[in-house]
C-alpha positions as CSV (number, residue, x, y, z in Angstrom):
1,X,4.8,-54.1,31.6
2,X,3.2,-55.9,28.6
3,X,0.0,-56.2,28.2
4,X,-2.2,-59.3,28.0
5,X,-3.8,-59.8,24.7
6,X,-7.6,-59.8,25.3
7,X,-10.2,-62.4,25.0
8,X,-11.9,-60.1,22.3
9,X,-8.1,-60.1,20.2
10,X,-7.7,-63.3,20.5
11,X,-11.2,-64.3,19.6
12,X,-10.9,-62.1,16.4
13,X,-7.6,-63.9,15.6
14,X,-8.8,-67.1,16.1
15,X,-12.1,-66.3,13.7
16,X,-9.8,-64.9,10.7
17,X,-8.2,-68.4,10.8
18,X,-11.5,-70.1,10.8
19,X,-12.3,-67.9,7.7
20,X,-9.0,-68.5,6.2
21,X,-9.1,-72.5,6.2
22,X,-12.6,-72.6,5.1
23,X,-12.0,-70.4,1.7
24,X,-8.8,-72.6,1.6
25,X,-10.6,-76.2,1.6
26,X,-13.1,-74.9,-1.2
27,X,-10.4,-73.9,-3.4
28,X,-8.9,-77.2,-3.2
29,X,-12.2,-79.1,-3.6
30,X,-12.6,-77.3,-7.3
31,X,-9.2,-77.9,-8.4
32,X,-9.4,-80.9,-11.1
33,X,-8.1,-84.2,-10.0
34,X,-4.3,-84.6,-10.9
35,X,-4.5,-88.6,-10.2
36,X,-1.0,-88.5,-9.9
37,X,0.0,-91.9,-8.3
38,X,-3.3,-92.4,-7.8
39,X,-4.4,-95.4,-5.0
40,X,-7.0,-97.1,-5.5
41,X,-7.6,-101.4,-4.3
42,X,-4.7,-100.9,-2.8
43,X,-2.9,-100.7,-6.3
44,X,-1.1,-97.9,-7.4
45,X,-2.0,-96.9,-11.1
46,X,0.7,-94.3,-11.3
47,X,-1.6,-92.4,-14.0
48,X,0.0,-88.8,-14.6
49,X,-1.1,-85.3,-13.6
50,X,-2.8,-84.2,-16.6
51,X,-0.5,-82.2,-19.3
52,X,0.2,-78.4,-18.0
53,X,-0.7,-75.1,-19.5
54,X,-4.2,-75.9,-20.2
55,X,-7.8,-75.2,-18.5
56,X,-9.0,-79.1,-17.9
57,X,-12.9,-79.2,-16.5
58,X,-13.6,-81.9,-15.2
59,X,-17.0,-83.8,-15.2
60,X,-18.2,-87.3,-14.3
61,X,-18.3,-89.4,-17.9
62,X,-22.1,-89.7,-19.2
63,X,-22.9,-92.6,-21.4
64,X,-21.7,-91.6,-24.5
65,X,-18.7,-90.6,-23.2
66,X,-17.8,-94.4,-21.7
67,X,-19.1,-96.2,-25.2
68,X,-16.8,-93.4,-26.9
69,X,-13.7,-94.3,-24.6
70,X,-14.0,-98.6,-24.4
71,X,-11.9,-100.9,-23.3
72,X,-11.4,-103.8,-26.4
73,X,-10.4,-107.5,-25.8
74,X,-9.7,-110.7,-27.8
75,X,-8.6,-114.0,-27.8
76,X,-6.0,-113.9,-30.3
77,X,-3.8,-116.8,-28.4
78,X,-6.4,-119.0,-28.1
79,X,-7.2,-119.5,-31.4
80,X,-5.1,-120.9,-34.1
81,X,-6.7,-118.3,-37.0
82,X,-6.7,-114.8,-36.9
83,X,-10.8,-115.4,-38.8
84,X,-11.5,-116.9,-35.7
85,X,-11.0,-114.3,-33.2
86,X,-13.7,-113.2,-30.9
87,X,-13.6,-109.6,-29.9
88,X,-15.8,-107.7,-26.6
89,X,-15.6,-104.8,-25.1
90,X,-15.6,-103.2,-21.6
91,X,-17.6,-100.5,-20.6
92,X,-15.7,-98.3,-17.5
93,X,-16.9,-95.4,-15.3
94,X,-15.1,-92.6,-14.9
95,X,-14.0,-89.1,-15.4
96,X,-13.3,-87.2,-18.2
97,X,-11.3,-83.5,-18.6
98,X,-12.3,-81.4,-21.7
99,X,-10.7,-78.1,-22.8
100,X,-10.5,-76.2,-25.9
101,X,-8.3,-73.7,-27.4
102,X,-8.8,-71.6,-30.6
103,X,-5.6,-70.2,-32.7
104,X,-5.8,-67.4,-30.8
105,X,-4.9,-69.0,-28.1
106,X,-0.9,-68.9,-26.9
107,X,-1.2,-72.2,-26.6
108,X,-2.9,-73.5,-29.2
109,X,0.3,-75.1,-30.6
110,X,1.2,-77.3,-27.9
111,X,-2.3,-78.8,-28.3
112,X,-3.1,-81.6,-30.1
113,X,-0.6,-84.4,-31.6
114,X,2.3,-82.7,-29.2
115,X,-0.1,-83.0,-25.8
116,X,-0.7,-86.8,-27.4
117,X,3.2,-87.1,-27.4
118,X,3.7,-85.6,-24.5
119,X,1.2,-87.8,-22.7
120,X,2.1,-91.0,-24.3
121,X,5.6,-90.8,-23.1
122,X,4.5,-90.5,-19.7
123,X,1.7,-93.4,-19.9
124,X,4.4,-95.5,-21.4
125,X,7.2,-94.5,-18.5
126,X,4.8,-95.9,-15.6
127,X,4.0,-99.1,-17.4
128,X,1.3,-98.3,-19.4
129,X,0.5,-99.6,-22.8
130,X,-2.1,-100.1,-26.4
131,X,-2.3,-103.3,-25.4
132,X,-1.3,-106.0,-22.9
133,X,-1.6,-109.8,-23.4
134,X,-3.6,-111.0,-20.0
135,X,-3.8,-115.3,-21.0
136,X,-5.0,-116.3,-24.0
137,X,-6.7,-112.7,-24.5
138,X,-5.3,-109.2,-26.0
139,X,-6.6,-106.5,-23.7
140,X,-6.1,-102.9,-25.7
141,X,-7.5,-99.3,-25.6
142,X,-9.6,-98.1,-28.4
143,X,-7.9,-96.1,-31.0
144,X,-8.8,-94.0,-34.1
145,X,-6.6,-91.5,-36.5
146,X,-6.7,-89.2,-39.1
147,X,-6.3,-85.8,-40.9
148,X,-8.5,-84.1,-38.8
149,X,-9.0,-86.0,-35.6
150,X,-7.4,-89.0,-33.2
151,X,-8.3,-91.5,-30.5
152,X,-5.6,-92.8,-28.6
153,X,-6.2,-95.6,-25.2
154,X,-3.8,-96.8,-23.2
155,X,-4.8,-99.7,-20.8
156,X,-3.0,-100.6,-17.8
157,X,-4.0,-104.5,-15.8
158,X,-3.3,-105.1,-12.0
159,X,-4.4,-108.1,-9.9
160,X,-7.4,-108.8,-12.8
161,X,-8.0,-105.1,-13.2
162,X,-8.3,-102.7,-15.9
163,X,-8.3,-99.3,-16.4
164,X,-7.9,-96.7,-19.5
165,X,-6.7,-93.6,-19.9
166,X,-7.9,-92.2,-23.6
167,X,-6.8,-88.6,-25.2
168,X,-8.6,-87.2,-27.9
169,X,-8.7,-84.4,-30.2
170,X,-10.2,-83.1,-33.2
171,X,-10.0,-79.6,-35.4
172,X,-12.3,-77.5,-36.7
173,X,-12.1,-74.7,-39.1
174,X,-11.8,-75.1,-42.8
175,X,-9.9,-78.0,-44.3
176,X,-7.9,-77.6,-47.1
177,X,-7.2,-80.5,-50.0
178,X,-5.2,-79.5,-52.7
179,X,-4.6,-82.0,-55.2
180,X,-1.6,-84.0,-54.9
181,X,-0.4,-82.1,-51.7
182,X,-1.7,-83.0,-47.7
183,X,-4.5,-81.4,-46.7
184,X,-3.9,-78.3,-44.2
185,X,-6.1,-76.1,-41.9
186,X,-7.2,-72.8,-42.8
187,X,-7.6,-70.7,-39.8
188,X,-9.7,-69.1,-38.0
189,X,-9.8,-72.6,-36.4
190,X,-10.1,-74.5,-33.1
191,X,-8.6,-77.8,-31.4
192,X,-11.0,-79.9,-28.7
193,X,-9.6,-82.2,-26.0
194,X,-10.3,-84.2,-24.2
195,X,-8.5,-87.2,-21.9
196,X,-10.8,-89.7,-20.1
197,X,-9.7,-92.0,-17.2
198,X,-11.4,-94.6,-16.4
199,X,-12.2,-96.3,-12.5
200,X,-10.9,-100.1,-12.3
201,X,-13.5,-102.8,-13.5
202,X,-13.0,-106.5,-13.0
203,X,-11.5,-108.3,-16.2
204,X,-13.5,-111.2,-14.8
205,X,-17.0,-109.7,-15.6
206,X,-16.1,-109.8,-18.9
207,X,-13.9,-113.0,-19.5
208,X,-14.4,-116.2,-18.8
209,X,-12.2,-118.4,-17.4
210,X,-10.0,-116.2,-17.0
């Protein structure tokens, strides 16, 4: 005849899966945020998981970090002169995802301008863009470049919203300018990242008569 399992076996069972789903729900809790297809308004941003193969940390944006990553606007249609343009700016909340890699690293090559290609063309496949016309006004994501560094925002608007997604990256190690020739990268040397994505603000608070 089989036996019974006891109160004591099953009590012990039931423990172990107490244990189990609680070391479970804090591993989840620290991944980073993948924001893929992310809802929020009832709007779906469709902003991509961030690009594989790397170590993102994630942190909440400080100051510096949301003047550094801005959201740019003018009213380009609305005037008939390009010397008459007025320009703002938008200042969003939000999340940014750092990493960096050194050449030692085995994937210090796919950092850098290939990650910026790599994320572009997925921006770009789920509607996002530099720049959007919204009326009268230009709404576009801030953008730097050179040898050595580059800044590149994307800027998506729904229902008078707007939100950024911004990738940087600069090098360090020692630069290298021979005459007549582009200027190279002497290694030892290290690439920084860093992809910032903004919470929706209200295009509204910022533009009148929208």
């Amino acid at each position: 005849m089989n036996k019974k399992p006891s109160l004591k076996k099953i009590f012990k069972i039931f423990l172990a899966l107490v244990v189990l789903l609680f070391i479970v729900s804090i591993f989840i809790k620290k991944r980073p945020s993948q924001y893929e297809d992310v809802k929020k308004d009832n709007i779906n941003w469709r902003i991509p998981s961030l690009p594989d193969g790397f170590n993102w940390v994630e942190s909440d944006a400080n100051q510096q970090d949301i003047e550094n990553n801005k959201i740019l606007f003018n009213d380009r249609y609305k005037k008939s002169s390009e010397k008459n343009v007025e320009t703002g700016y938008i200042l969003a909340p939000g999340k940014i995802y750092t990493v960096k890699l050194t050449d030692k690293d085995w994937n210090y090559k796919d950092a850098g301008y290939s990650t910026d290609n790599l994320l572009r063309k997925s921006l770009e496949g789920t509607g996002w863009s530099s720049s959007t016309r919204v009326g009268n006004h230009v709404v576009y994501g801030t953008a730097l470049s050179g040898v050595q560094s580059s800044v590149t925002g994307y800027v998506r608007v729904e229902s008078d919203l707007v939100r950024t997604v911004v990738l940087s990256y600069y090098y360090e190690g020692n630069w290298i300018t021979p005459d007549n020739e582009p200027a190279y990268l002497q290694c030892p040397c290290s690439v920084n990242m860093t992809i910032f994505i903004s919470e929706p603000v209200s295009l509204k608070d910022y533009i009148k008569n929208l």
